[in-house]
C-alpha positions in Angstrom: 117.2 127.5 109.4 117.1 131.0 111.1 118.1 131.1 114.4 114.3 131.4 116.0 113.2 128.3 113.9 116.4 126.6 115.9 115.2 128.2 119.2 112.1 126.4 118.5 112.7 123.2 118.2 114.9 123.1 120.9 112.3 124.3 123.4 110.2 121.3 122.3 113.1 119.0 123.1 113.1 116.7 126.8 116.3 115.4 127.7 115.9 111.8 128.7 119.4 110.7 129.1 122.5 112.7 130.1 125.9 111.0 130.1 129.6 111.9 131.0 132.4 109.6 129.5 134.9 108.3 131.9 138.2 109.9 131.4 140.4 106.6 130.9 137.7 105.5 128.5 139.1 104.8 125.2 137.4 106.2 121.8 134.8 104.1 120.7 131.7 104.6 118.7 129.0 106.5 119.8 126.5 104.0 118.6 128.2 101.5 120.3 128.5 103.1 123.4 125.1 103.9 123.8 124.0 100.2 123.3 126.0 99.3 126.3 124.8 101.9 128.3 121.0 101.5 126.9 120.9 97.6 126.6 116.7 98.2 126.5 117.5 100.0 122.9 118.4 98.5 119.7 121.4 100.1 117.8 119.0 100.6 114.8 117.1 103.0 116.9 120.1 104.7 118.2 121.5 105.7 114.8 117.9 107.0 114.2 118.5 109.7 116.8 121.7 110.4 116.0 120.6 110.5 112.7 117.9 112.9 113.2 119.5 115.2 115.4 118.3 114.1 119.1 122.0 112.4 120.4 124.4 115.7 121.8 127.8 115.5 122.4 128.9 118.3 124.0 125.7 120.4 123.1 126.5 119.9 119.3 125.1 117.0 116.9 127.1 114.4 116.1 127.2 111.6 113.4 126.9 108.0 113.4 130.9 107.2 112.9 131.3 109.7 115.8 134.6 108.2 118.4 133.3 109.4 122.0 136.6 111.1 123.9 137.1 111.1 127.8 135.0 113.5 129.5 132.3 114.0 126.7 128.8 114.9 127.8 126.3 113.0 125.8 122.8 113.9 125.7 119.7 112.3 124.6 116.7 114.7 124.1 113.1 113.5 122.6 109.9 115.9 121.8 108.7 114.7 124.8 109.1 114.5 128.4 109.9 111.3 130.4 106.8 110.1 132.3 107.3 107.1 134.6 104.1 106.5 136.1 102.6 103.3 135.1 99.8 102.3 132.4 96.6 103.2 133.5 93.9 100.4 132.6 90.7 101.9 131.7 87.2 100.8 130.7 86.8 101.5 127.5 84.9 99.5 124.8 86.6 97.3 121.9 85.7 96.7 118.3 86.9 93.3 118.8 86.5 91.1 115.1 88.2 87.8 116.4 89.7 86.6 119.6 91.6 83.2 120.4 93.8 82.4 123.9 96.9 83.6 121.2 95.7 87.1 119.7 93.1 89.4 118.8 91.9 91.5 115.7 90.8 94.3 117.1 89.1 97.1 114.5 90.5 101.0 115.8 88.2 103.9 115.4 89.9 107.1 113.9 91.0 109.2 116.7 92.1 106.6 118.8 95.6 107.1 119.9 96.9 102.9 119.9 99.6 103.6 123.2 100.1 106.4 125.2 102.4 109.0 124.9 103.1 112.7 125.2 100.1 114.8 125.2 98.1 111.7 125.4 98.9 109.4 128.4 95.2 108.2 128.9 92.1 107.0 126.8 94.0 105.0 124.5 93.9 101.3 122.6 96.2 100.2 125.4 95.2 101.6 127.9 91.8 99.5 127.1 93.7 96.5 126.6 95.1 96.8 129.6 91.6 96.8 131.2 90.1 94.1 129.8 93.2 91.6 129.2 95.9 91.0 131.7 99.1 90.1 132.0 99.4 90.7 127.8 103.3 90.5 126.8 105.0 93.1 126.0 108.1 93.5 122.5 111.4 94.3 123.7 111.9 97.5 123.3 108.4 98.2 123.4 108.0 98.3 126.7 105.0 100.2 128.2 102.6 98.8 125.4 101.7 95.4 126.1 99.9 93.4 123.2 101.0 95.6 120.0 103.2 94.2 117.6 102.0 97.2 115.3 100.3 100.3 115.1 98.2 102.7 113.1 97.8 106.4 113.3 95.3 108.3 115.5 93.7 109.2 113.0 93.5 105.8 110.6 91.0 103.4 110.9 91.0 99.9 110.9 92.1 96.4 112.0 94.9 95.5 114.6 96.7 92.5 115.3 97.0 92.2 119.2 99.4 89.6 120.9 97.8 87.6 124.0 101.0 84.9 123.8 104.5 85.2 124.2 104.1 82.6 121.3 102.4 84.8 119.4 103.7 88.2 120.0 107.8 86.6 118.6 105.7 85.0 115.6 104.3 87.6 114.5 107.0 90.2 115.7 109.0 87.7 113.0 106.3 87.7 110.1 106.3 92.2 110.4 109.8 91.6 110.5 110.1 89.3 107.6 107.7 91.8 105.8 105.0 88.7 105.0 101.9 90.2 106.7 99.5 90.9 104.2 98.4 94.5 104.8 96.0 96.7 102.8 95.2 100.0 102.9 92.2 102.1 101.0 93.5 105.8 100.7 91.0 108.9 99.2 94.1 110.6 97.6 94.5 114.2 95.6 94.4 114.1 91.9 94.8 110.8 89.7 97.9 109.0 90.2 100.1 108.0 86.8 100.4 105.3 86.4 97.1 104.0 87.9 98.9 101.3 89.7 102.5 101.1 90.6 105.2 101.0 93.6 106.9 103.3 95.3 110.5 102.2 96.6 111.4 105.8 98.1 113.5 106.0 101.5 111.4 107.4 103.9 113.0 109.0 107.5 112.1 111.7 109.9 112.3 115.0 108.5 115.7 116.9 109.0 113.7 120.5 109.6 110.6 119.1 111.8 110.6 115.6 113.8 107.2 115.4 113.6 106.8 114.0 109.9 107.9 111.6 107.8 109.6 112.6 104.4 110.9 111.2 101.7 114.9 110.5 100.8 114.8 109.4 97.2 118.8 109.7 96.7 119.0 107.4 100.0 121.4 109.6 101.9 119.3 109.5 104.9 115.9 107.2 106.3 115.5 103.4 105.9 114.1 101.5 103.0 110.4 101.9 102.3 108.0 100.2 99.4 104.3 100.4 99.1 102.6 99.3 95.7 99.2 100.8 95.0 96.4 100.5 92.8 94.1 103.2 91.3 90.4 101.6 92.3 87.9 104.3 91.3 88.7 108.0 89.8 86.8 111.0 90.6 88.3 113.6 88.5 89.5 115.7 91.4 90.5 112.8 94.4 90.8 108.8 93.9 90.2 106.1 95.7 93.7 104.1 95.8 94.4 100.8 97.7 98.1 100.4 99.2 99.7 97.3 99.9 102.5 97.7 102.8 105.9 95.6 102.2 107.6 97.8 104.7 106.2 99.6 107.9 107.8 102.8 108.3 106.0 105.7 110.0 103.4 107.5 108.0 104.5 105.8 105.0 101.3 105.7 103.0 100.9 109.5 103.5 104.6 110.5 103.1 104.8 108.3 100.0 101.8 109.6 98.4 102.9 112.8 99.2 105.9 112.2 97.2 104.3 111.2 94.7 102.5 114.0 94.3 99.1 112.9 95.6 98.7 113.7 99.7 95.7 112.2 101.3 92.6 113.9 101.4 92.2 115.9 104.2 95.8 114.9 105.6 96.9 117.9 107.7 100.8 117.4 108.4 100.9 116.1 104.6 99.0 119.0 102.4 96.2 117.3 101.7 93.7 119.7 103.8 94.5 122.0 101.3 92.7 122.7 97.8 95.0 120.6 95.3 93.3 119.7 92.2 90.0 121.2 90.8 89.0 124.9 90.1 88.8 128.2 92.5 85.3 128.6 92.0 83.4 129.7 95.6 80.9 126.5 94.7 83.7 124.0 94.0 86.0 125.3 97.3 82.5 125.0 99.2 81.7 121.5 98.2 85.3 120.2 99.2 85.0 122.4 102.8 81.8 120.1 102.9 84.0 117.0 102.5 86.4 118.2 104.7 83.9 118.3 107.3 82.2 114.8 106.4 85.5 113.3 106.9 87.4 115.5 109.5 90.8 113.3 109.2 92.8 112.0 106.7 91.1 109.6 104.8 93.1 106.7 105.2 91.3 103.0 106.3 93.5 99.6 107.3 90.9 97.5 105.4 92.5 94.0 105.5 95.1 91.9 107.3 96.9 88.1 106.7 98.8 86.6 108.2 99.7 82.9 109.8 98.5 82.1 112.9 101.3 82.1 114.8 100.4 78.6 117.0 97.9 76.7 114.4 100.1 78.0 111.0 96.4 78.4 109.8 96.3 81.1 107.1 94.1 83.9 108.4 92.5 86.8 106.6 90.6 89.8 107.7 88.4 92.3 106.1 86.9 95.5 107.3 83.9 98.0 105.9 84.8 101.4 105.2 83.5 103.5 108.2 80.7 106.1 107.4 82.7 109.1 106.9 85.1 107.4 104.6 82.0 105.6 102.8 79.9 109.1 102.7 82.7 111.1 101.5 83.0 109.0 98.5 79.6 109.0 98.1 79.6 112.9 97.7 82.6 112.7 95.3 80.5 110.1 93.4 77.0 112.4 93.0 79.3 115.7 92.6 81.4 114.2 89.2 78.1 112.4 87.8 76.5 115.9 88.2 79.7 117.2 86.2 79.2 115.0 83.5 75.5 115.0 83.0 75.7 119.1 83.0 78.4 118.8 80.3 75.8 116.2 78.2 73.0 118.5 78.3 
């Protein structure tokens, strides 16, 4: 990394914690250190940072196994600022596809952001639950978002599981944690995955050269444990539609796993897939997929279904969800393009 790549990610860098080790303190791991002095945050989380580069010691990374000396300066820096102020509610409307006194299904329209966040500290999923539901718990360690036991990017549709209960935000905090909720995913990828169906059990972590994306480790020397199985449904030559089934829930991990694999998501900016990747250069052919680019300006990624048990009744609950119209007309236009293909190669 050159030196002005370096300058660059630093200036993006808030520091959030600054701390200066007592000097009769006696060596002791920085991991564990930092849980006693930041009970709020797990030590999972903690070796994430240091992981990816955002714990300092002494203005120089550090790893996990790192002893902290007397009169060390730890820092802890994040891409964004602190903000304190509190959640503002705000009256915005929900797709809401079930509700009981114990949770919600709620269905989240691409460019939604689900909490706020740098950048984006109003108009949010929460900031609507907020409004219309009070008093909704909040995970440890989650503070600030009251309700979620999940998310789904900005710019994914589909259906959410919101917590009304204590009860019900710790049982289903358990069944995400236990990896038995039953989550599916339809996906418009690049090319035609082979095999058609399979799974991908690929460490996934943040990226060592930019924070902001997911990539994948596949010797395992960094990131945590990820696995999402997939099925070919439909091929269209140039893009297929692909359903994902989630047995872990690591950031981005559809897109960084399909990614891998060699197959982005269509119209996925951070992951390639706004780019030209299968098909010819023709001016026609580049103009018909600038058409579906602007049919579906996002990456065309859907949370179709959901199952779970209910965390009070045990009940076995199952939710479905239609593709929305840019996703559905964006297939369609695949669909007409290819026949057109084939029926000018029959003539």
């Amino acid at each position: 990394m050159s030196d002005s790549e370096s300058d660059l990610i630093e200036e993006e860098l808030f520091e959030h914690f600054r701390i200066v080790i007592d000097p009769k303190q006696s060596p002791i791991r920085i991991d564990k250190f930092l849980i006693e002095r930041l009970p709020s945050t797990t030590r999972n989380k903690i070796q994430d940072w240091i992981k990816s580069g955002l714990v300092r010691v002494n203005e120089k990374e550090v790893k996990v196994n790192y002893k902290t000396r007397p009169l060390d300066e730890i820092v802890v820096v994040f891409p964004e600022p602190q903000r304190n102020d509190e959640l503002i509610p705000e009256e915005i409307p929900l797709d809401i596809r079930f509700e009981d006194e114990h949770l919600l299904i709620i269905h989240k329209a691409a460019g939604m952001v689900v909490h706020p966040a740098y950048k984006n500290w109003e108009g949010t999923l929460v900031n609507a639950l907020a409004w219309h539901f009070k008093q909704l718990p909040e995970m440890q360690g989650n503070e600030g978002r009251p309700g979620l036991v999940h998310r789904i990017d900005k710019d994914t549709s589909g259906l959410l599981v919101i917590a009304k209960s204590e009860v019900a935000m710790n049982e289903l905090a358990k069944q995400f944690y236990d990896h038995s909720i039953a989550r599916t995913y339809y996906a418009l990828v690049w090319g035609e995955p082979d095999p058609a169906e399979g799974t991908i059990d690929v460490p996934l972590g943040r990226s060592l050269k930019d924070r902001r994306i997911t990539t994948a480790f596949p010797l395992g020397d960094f990131g945590r444990r990820a696995v999402t199985h997939y099925t070919t449904l439909r091929s269209f030559r140039y893009v297929s539609l692909v359903q994902c089934n989630l047995e872990t829930g690591r950031t981005h991990q559809i897109r960084a796993h399909m990614k891998y694999i060699g197959h982005p998501i269509f119209n996925d900016v951070t992951y390639g897939g706004d780019q030209i990747l299968k098909g010819t250069l023709f001016t026609k052919y580049k103009q018909f997929v600038q058409n579906c680019f602007n049919i579906i300006p996002r990456q065309a990624l859907h949370a179709k279904t959901l199952g779970f048990l209910h965390p009070f009744s045990r009940e076995r609950m199952n939710f479905d969800s239609e593709l929305p119209d840019d996703f559905k007309n964006v297939i369609e236009k695949w669909d007409r393009y290819v026949n057109y293909l084939e029926d000018e190669r029959d003539l």
